[in-house]
N, C-alpha and C positions, 0 to 999 in steps of 0.2 A: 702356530695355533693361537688362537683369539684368546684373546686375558677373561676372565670373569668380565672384567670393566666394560672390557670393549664388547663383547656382545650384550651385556645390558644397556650400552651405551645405542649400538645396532638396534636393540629392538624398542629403545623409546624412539628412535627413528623411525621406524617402521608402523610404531601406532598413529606417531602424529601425523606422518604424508600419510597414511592408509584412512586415517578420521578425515585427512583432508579431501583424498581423494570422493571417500562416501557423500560428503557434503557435496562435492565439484554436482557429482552425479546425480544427489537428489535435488540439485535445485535446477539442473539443463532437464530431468524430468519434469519437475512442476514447469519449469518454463515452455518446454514442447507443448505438454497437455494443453497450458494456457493458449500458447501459439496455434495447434488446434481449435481450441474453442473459438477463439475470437476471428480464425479462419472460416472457420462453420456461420457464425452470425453474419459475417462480412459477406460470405457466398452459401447460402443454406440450400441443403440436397432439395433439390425441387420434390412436392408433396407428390402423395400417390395421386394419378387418374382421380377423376369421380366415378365413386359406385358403380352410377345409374342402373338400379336393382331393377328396379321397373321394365326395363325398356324404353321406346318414345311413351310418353303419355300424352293422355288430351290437351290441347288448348284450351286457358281461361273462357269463361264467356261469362263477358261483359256486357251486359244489358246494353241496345242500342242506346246514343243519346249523338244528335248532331248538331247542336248548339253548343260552342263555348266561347271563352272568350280570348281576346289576345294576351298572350303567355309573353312574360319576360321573368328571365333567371336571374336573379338578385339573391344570393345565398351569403350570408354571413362574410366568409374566405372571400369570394367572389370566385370561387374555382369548384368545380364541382368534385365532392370527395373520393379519397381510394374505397372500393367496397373490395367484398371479397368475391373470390372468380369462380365459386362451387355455393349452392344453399342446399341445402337436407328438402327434399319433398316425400312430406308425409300419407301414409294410407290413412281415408277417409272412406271408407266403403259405404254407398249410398244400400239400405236395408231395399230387400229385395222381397215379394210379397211371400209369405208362408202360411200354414195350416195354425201358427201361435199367432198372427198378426191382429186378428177381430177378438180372440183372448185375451192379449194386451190390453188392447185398444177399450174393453171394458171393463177390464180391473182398473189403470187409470180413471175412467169416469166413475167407474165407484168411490175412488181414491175423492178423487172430485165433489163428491155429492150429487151424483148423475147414475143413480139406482136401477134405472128402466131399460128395455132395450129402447135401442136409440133408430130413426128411419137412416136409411140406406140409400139417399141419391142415387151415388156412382160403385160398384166393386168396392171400391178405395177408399169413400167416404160417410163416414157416420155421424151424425146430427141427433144431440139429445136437445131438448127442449122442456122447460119445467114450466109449469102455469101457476108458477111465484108471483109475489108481488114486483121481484125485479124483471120478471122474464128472461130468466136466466137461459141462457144457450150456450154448448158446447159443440165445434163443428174441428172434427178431429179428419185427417189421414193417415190411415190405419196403416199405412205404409213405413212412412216417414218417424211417424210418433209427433208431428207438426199437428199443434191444435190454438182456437182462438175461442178463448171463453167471456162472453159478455152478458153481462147486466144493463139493465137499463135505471141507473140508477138516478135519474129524474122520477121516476114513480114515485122516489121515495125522499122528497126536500127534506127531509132531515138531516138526512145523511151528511150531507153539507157546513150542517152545524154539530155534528157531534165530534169533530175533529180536533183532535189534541195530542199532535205530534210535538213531542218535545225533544228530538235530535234527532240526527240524521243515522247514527247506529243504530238508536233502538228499531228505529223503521225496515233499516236494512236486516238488522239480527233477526227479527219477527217475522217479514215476509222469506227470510231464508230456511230459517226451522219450519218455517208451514211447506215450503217446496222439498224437504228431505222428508218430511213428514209423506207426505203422499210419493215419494221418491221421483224428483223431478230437477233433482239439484246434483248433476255431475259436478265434479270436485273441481275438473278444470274452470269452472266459473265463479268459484268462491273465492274475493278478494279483490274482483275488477268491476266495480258497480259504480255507475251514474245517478244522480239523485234529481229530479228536477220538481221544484211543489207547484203545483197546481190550484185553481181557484174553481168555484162555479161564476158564471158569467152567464144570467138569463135561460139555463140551459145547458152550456158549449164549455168546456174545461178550455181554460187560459193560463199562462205562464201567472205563477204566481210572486210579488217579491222578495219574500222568504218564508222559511219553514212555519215561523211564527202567521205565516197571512196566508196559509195555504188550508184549503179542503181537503185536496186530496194529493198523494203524493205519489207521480211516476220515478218507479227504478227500473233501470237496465241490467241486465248482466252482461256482461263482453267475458270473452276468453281471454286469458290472462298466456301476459306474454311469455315466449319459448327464449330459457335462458343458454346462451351456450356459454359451457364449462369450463376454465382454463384445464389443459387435461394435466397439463406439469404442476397445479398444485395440489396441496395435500388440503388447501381451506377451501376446497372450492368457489374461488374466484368468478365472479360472473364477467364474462368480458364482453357481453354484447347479448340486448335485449332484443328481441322480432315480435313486434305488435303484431295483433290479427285486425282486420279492417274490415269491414261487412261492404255492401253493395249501396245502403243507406249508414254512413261511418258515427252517426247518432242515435244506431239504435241496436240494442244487444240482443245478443242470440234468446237471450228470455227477456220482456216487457213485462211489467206487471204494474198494476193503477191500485194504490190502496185507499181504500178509507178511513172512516173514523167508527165505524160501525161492531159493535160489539158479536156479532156473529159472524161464521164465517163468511157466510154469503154478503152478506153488507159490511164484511170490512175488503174484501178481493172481487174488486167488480166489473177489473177486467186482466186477462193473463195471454200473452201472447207469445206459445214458445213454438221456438223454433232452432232447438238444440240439434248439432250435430255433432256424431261422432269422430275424434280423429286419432289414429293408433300411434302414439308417440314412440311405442318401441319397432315400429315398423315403419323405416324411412329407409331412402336411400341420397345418396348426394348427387347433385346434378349441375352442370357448368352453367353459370348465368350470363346474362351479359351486359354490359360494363354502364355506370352511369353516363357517361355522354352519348351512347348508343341509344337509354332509357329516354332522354333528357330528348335527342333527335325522334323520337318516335311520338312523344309526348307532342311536342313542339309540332310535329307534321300533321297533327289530327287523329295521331294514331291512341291508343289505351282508353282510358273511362275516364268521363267526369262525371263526380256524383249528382245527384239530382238536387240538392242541395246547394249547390255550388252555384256561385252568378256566371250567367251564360253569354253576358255581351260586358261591351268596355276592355279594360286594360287591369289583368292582376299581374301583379309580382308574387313568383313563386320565391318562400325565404326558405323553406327547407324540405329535402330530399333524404329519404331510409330505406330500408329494406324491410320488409315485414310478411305477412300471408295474409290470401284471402279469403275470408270464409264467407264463401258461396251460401247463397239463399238455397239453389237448389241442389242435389246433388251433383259434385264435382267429381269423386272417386279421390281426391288427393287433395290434401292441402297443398297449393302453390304457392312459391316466394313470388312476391312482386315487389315495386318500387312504388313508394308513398310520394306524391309531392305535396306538399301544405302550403297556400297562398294566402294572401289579402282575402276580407270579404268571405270569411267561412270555406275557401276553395282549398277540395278536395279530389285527387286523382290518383292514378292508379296506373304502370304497366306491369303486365308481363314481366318475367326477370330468367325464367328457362331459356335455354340456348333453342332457337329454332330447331337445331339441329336434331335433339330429342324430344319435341313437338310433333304428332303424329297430323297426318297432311289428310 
């Protein structure tokens, strides 16, 4: 039989290999786990399919344009980037005529300062006209909610000289509260505006050299870009910005020309909107396809050049992205495409949907 000694002596035995043993084990666990993970980064489970909620959807359409000019790819790298091989395409539902459409259509121009019934060209379209001193005109489609409001603010040479814009926020903050004011200012456009000052010139509004030497002053609105999430963090991380790009990529979905005019008719003397809708919580993902595919298609005479853009000689294209296009006219979806930015103000555009869910 065992002494007292000797089994006390056994079980300090038994703690110390048994603590050893515990350690052996928790650290070949942490070490698998890691072995694991670093297995996973090195070979990661390939991502689910794309959605495509949709179905095929429409093809882009790109205003014809057959002038351009010779394309060479000069990109930073010198190699054209990794994109990713799925984009999110969002519902844009183009508004459809209803029994509220001509209702709308004149609480806006009441909104407006356009009190009267308004003549009736077409179905679709309504034309108010005031026998102002500006001759103010409002020529709306009651469809769309797309309208273009002008004055003729030559009747009225002062206007020219009562100008005293003294920053670029105050202009912006004021013509944006008068657009929520009359409720014309979706939230997606608040944040992404272009400023340009304007002069009178015999007449004819011309680029002016700054805010200080300007009459009047054109803002745009653009849709502000679509962030994606990191989904693994908890700060939400932006890991990648998608511009929206118009058809004319200098001009936003709301224009507006202000003046210097203490009323509202002579300070908003011309509005140009042409906002559309698009359902961010209602996208699906769709396979695109790959920048040197974009780059051969571009290159082949294929995508858009904007009108904007110089049509002959030789530009160097310096940079390529991903973004969406927001269609003039109704598209039904916002589409990913491929930006490319040149020399010489040159602007283009393809396609980024896989053919394959492209309806024929």
């Amino acid at each position: 039989m065992a002494t007292l000694t000797e089994s006390a002596d056994q079980a300090r035995k038994a703690i110390k290999y048994g603590g050893i043993a515990m350690v052996a084990i928790s650290l070949l666990w942490y070490l698998g786990i890691a072995a694991v993970d670093y297995y996973k980064k090195l070979y990661p489970a390939a991502p689910p399919p794309p959605t495509v909620d949709f179905g095929q959807v429409p093809a882009v359409i790109f205003p014809e344009n057959k002038e351009r000019p010779t394309l060479v790819l000069e990109l930073p790298t010198g190699a054209i980037p990794a994109f990713p091989d799925r984009m999110m395409v969002y519902r844009a539902p183009t508004k459809r005529s209803g029994f509220a459409d001509p209702g709308k259509a004149i609480e806006t121009a009441s909104a407006l300062g356009f009190i009267f019934k308004p003549d009736q060209p077409t179905e679709t379209n309504y034309v108010w006209t005031l026998q102002d001193q500006l001759s103010s005109k409002l020529d709306m489609n009651i469809i769309s909610g797309h309208f273009m409001l002008t004055r003729t603010w030559q009747n009225n040479p002062a206007l020219s000289a009562m100008a005293n814009f003294t920053s670029q926020k105050t202009v912006v903050t004021e013509t944006e509260n008068y657009l929520s004011k009359v409720g014309l200012l979706p939230s997606d456009i608040v944040g992404a505006e272009k400023i340009t000052p304007l002069k009178d010139d015999a007449g004819k509004m011309i680029n002016a050299l700054s805010l200080s030497d300007a009459d009047f002053v054109q803002i745009d609105l653009f849709r502000r870009d679509i962030e994606e999430i990191d989904p693994a963090s908890d700060k939400k991380v932006v890991v990648a910005k998608y511009p929206f790009y118009r058809t004319d990529p200098g001009k936003g979905l709301v224009r507006a020309i202000v003046a210097g005019g203490r009323t509202v008719a002579e300070k908003y003397i011309f509005i140009d909107y042409g906002y559309t809708l698009v359902q961010y919580d209602n996208y699906g993902t769709y396979p695109i396809i790959s920048g040197e595919e974009a780059w051969n298609i571009l290159s082949q005479g294929g995508g858009f050049v904007t009108i904007s853009s110089p049509k002959t000689g030789e530009v160097k294209i310096r940079k390529m992205f991903l973004g969406y296009y927001d269609a003039t006219d109704g598209q039904n979806y916002a589409m990913p495409i491929y930006i490319f930015l040149g020399d010489k103000g040159f602007v283009a555009y393809v396609s980024a949907v896989s053919e394959t869910w492209i309806k024929k």
